[in-house]
N, C-alpha and C positions, 0 to 999 in steps of 0.2 A: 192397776197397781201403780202406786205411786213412788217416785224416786226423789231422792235429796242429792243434788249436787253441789261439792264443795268447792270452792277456789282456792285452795290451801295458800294460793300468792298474797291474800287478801285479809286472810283468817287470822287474825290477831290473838284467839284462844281464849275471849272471853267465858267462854260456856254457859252465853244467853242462852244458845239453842238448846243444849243438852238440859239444863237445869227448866226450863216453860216445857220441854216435849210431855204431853199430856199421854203421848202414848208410848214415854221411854225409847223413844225408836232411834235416838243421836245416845251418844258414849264416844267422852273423848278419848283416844289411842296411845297407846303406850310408845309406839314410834312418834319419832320429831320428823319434822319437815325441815325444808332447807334454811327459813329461818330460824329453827331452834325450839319451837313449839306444838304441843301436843294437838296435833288438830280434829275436830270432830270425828266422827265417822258411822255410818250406817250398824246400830247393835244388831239387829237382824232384819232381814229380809219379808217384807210383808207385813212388818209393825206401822210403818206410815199410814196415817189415815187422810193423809194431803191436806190436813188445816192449816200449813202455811206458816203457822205463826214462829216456826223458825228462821224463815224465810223474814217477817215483817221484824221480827226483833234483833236480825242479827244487824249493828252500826257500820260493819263492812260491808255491806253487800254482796256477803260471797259465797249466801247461798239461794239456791232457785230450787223449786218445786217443781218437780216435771211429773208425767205420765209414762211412764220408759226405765229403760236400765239407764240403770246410775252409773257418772265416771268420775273420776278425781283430775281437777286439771292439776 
């Protein structure tokens, strides 16, 4: 199973990720972060297919691809 982890310190709220996920598996959140913006978050559990490619198009780098439970920094 694969996991999406966010940096929310970093996450600027483009919604590169959400809008390229081919398997709908990011939706940005109704709660703000401490900066003031909505930031990604996992739509469900077990929709990752681990392609990554939110990982290569996000300009912040604030998120990574892992194998494991997901956590929010």
């Amino acid at each position: 199973m694969h996991t999406i982890l966010i940096d929310e310190r970093w996450c600027k709220g483009c919604k590169l990720c959400t809008v390229n996920c081919p398997t709908r598996a990011l939706h940005m959140a109704e709660r703000f972060t401490k900066r003031g913006i909505h930031p990604p978050e996992l739509a469900q559990n077990g929709r990752c297919n681990g392609c990554r490619l939110c990982e290569l198009l996000c300009p912040d780098f604030a998120i990574t691809v892992t194998e494991g439970v997901g956590v929010h920094l």
